[in-house]
PADREN-835172 format. One record per residue: z, x, y of N, C-alpha, C in turn. Coordinates in steps of 0.1 Angstrom, whole numbers, plus 5000, padded with zeros to 4 digits. Last residue first. Layout:
# residues N
ZXYZXYZXY...
//
This chain:
# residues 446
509950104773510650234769511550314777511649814779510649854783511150004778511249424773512049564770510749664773510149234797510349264779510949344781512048974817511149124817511549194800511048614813512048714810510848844810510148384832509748504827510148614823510748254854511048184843510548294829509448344878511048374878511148304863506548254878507048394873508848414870507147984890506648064874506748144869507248104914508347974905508348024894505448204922506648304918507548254911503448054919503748114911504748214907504247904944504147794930504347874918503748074963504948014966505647964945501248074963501648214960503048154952499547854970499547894960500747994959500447935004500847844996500747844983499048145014499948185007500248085001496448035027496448115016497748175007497547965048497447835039497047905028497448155066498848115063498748045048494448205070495148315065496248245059494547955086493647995073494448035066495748075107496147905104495647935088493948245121495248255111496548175105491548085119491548215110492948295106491947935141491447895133491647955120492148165163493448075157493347975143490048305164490948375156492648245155486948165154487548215162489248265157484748085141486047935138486747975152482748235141482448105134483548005144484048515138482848505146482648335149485848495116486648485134485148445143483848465097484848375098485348335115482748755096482348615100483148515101485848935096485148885107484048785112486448805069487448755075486548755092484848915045484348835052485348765064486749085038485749165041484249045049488648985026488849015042488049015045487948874997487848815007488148875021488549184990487249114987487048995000490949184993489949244995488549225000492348984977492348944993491849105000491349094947490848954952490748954972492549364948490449284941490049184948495149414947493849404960492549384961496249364927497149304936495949334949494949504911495149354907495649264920496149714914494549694916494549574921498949744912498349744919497349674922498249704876499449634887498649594901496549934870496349814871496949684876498350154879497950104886496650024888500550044863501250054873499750024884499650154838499250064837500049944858498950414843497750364841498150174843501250564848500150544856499150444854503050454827503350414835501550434849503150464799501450434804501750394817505850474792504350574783503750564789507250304804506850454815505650534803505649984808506250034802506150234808506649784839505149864834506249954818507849574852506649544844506249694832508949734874510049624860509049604851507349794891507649844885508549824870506849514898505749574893506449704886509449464911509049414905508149464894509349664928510449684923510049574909507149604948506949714940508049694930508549364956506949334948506949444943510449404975510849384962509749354954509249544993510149614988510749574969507649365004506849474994508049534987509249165016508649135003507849244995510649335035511149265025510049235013508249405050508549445047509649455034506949175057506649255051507249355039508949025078508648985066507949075052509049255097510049235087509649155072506049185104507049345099507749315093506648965118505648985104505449105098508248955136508748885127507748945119507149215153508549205146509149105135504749075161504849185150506249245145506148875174505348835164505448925154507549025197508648915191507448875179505249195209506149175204507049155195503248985223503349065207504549105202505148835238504848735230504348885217505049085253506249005252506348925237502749115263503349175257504449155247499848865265501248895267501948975260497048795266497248945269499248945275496648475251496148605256496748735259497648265237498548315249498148445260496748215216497048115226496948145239497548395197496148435198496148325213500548335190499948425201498248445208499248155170500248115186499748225195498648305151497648185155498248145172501148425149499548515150499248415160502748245135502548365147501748395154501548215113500848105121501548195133502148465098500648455101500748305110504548405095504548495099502848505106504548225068504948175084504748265094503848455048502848315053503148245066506248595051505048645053503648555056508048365044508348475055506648485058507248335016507648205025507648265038507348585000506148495003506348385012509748665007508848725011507548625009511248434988511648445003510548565012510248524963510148404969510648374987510848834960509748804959509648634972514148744962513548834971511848834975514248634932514648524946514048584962513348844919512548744920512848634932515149024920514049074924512948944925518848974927517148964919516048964925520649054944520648894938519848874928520949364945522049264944521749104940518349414948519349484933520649434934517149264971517049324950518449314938518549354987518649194986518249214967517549614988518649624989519349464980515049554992515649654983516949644984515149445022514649345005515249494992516449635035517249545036516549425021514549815037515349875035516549745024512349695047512049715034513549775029513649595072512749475065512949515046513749825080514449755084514249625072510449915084511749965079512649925070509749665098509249725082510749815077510749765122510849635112511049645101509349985132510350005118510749925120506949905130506849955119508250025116506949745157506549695144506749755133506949995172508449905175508049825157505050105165506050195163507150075161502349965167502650105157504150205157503049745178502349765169502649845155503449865206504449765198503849765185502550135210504250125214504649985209500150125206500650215200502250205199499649905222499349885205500049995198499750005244500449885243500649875227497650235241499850265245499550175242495250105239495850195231497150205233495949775251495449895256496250025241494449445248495949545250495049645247492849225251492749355259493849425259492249045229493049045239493449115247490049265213489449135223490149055229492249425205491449495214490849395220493349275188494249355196493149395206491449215170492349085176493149125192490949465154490049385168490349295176493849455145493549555154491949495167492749235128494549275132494149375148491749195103491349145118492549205130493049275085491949365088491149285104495049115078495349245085494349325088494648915069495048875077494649015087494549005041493148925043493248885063496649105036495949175035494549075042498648855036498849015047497849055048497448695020497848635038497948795040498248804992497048784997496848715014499948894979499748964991498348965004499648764954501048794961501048824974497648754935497448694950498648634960497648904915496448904917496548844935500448894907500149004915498749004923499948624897500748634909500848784917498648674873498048584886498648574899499748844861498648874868497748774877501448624850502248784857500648794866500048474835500248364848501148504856498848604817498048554825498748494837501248664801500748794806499948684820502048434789502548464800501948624807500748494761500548424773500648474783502448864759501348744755500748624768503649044770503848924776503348784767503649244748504849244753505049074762500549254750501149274734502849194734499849344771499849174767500649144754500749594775501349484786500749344779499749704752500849724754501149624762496749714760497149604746498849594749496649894781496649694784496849644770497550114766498550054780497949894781495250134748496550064744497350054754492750174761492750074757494250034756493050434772492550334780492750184780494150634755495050614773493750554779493550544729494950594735495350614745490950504729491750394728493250404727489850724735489250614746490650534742490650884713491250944729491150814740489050834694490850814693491650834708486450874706487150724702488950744701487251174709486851074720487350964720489651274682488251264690488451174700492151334681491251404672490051364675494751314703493551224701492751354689498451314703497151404697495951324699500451154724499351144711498551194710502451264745500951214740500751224732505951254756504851324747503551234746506351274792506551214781505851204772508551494809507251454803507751364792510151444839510451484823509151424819508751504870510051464863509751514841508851854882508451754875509251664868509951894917510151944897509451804897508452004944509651924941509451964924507152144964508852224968509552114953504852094962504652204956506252224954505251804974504751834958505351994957505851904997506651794991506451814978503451995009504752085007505752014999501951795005501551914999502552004995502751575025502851545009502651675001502551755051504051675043504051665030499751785053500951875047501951865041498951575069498851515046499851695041498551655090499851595087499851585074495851715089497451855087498251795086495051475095494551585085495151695082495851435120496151375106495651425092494151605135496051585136496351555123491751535132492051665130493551665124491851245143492051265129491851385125491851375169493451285165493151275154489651475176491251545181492151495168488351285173488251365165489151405167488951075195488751075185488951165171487651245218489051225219489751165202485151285211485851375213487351365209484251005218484151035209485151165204485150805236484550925240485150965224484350435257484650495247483950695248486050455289485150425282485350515269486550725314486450615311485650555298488750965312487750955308487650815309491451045313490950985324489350915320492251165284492751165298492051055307491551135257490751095267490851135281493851295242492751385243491951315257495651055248495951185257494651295254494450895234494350855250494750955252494451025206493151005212493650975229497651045205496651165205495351075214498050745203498850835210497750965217497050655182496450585195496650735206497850805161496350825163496550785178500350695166500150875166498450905169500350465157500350485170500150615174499150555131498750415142498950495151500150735114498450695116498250575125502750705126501850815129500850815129503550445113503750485129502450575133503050535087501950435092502450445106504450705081503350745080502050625091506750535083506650585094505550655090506050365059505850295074505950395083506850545037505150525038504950425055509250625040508250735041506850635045509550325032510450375045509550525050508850285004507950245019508650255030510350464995509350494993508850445001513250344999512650505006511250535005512550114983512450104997512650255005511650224957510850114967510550164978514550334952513250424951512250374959515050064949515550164961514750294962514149974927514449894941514649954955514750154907513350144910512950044928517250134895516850224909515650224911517050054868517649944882517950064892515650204853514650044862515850004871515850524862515550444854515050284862513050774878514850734878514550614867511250904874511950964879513350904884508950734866509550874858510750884860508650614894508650534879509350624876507050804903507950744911508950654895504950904889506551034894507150964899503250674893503850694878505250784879502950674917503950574912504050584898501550924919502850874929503450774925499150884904499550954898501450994909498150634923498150664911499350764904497650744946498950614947499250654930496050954942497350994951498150844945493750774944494250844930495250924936493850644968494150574956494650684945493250894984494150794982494750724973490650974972491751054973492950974976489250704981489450734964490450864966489250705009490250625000490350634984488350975014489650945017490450825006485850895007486350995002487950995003485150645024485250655010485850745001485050795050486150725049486050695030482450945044483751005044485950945042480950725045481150775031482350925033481350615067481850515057481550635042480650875084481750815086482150725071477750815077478750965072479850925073476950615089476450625073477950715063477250605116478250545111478050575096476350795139476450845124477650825118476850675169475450705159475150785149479450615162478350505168477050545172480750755145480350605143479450515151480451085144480751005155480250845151482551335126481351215131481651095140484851485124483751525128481951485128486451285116486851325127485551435132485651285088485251105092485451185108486351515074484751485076484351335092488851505079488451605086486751535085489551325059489451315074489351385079488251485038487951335042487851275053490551655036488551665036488351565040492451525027492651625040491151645042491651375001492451315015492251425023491651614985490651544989490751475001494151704987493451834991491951734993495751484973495851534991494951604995494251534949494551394956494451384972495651794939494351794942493851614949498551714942497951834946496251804948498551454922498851454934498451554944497751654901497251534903497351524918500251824897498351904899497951754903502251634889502151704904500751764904501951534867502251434874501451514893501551764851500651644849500351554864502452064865503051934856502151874857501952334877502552204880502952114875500652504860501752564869502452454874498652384841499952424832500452504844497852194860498552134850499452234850495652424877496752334882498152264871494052514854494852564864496152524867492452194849492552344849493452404861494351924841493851974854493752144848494551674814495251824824494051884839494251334815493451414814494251564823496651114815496151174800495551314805496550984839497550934829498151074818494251034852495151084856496351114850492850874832492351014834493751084839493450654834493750674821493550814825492650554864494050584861494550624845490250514868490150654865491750684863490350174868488750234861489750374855492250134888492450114875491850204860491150114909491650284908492050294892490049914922489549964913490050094906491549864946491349784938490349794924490950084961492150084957492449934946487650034969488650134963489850174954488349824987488149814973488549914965488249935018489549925008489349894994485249945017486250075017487650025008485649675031485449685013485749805010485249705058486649725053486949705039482849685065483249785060484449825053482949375071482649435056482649605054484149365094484849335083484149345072482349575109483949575105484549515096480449365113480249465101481749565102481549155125481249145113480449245105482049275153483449265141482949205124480249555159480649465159481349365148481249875179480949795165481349695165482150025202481349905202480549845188484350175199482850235197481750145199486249955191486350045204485250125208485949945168485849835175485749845193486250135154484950115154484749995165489350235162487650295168486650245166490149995149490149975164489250055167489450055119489049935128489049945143490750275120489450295118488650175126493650155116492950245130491750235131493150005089493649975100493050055117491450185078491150095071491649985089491950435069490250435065490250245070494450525084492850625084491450545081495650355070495750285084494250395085495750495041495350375042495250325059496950785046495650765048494950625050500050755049499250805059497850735061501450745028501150565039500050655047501650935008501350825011500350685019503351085028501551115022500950985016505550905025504850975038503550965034506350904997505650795004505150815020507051175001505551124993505550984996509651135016508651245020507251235011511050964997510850935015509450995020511251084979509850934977510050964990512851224979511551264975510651184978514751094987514151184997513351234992515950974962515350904970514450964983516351204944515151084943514551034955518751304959517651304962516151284958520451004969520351044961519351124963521150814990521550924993521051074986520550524981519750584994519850744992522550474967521750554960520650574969524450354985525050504979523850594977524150074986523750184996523850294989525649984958524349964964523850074973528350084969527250094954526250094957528749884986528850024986528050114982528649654975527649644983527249814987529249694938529649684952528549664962527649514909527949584916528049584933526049344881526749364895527249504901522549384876523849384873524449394886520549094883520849234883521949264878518748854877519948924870519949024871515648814870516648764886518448784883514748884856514148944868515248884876516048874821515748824833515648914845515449104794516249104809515749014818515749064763515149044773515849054786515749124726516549154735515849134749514249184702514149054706515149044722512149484708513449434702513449294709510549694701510249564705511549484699510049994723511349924715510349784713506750134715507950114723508950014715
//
């Protein structure tokens, strides 16, 4: 790639109108991502969010919920098979779709198995099947995010990557309406009257979701490939290991040196209060007795287009002030947003009080993913955009993964105001290294 002494600060956009700005919503890049960040957002609330409230609603107890929720690991490891997706053709599929799209094609076609498998068990006496179907899902997932943020990358240059973002988590929140409150929705109208947990009603509703991953199917097959970008002959294995495994990470240190360490320390624990916060989220909701509708109508709908709202408006804050002043006001938001929590947990079974919470910690969300992707994207060179986009990612969920998965001993121990007092005090580091990071010119990138 170029290595020219030439460097773009992260916090220097170019200028332009506010007009300007909006315009490129309209583009249809951007309705492509709307509709794949759909397929997208769908499955993560499937194995990870919802799943929680059935198992919690099944009468599973919260500290093997929170270690099932390592399932999300998954996506913290996608790193491992992202040279495959990068590099390796698909029989068949490749030479009628493109690299980018057979990938994605066969991704969903695993996702749609998955939940069809997890909707035709019952957790609360064949939880085994369940966690290895929900596994299915999230590696179909992951390798979906994979070979989605490289077409997403491709497909326009770096100062539309902000808005690409925010259509992209604008598709991916109302996926998440639908795998929330859509789930809740379905199952209480499969239950009717039924008292008590019913398995049945359940299945109904990830049947549902399992046709919804159509969106992403028809979306792939209806869209072009963006432009390839040539590979290097490998003449054996070795030449092949160290061309789409080894040189995307020599490439990102080769370009940061040092400073590579202190980039991956801040992806490593950017997002670390959301994620470590969010797997208690839903049992929180159920041992204050809100009711499937209550959760489905604030949670999963009014909450998520916050988000919206939230991601529309950091994308936007992007590519007019910089992607790094946007970063720093998403980590300040998103950590105050968790002592919310701690208040409400006070207050027991007020609607009101949810509400006005998951609307502030929506938005904050929302803003700060908007410009975390836009950022990550700024990072990655597009030769090795999959591969190294989703070491980005990974990076960004090894660690407050890892830790959720002990978050229900913790609530078991301290209880849940205790735990999101915690959760908040987890962002503080974050705060120190975005400092750091804004001092960081972005290399040149091909």
């Amino acid at each position: 790639m170029n290595q020219s002494s030439s460097t773009a600060t992260p916090a220097s956009p170019p200028a332009r109108s506010w007009r300007a700005t909006w315009r490129v919503y309209r583009e249809p890049a951007s309705w492509r991502m709307l509709a794949l960040g759909f397929s997208a957002g769908l499955p993560l609330l499937l194995v990870l969010g919802t799943l929680s409230f059935w198992l919690r609603e099944a009468g599973i107890d919260r500290a093997t919920i929170g270690y099932l929720s390592w399932v999300g690991l998954v996506y913290a490891f996608k790193w491992l098979w992202a040279p495959l997706v990068d590099h390796l053709p698909l029989p068949l599929l490749t030479r009628r779709l493109g690299r980018r799209r057979s990938w994605l094609l066969l991704a969903q076609t695993l996702v749609m198995a998955g939940l069809v498998g997890m909707a035709f068990n019952d957790p609360l006496t064949s939880l085994q099947p369940v966690v290895w179907c929900a596994l299915a899902v999230a590696f179909g997932s992951a390798t979906q995010d994979i070979a989605l943020d490289a077409f997403r990358i491709e497909s326009a240059d770096a100062d539309r990557q902000a808005a690409l973002a925010a259509t992209y988590q604008t598709g991916y929140r109302l996926a998440m309406i639908w795998a929330g409150a859509g789930v809740l929705w379905i199952a209480a109208r499969a239950q009717g009257d039924a008292p008590g947990y019913l398995h049945d009603a359940w299945q109904v509703a990830y049947c549902a979701m399992a046709a919804s991953m159509l969106v992403g199917v028809l979306t792939v097959l209806l869209s072009r490939e963006p432009a390839p970008h040539a590979l290097p002959r490998a003449r054996n294995a070795a030449e092949w290991l160290r061309g789409a495994v080894l040189a995307p990470f020599a490439d990102f240190v080769r370009r940061y040196r040092a400073q590579a360490l202190l980039i991956l320390a801040l992806i490593a624990v950017y997002r670390i209060s959301d994620v470590v916060m969010g797997i208690m989220a839903n049992p929180f909701y159920v041992d204050m007795g809100f009711t499937k509708d209550e959760v489905a109508a604030v949670t999963k709908v009014f909450g998520v287009i916050m988000t919206l709202a939230g991601a529309f408006l950091g994308g936007a804050m992007a590519m007019r002030w910089g992607v790094m002043r946007v970063l720093m006001l998403g980590a300040v938001l998103s950590a105050m947003s968790n002592l919310l929590f701690a208040l409400l947990a006070t207050r027991g079974h007020d609607l009101t009080a949810l509400a006005l919470v998951v609307s502030a910690d929506n938005l904050a969300g929302g803003i700060a993913s908007a410009a975390f992707i836009a950022y990550l994207s700024a990072l990655t060179n597009v030769q090795y955009s999959a591969t190294q986009y989703a070491l980005f990612s990974s990076m960004m969920l090894l660690a407050p993964k890892w830790l959720a998965g002990f978050s229900g001993v913790f609530v078991d121990a301290h209880g849940y105001v205790d735990f999101f007092v915690a959760t908040a005090a987890l962002g503080l580091p974050v705060l120190l290294l975005v400092w750091a990071a804004s001092r960081v010119p972005l290399r040149p990138r091909d």
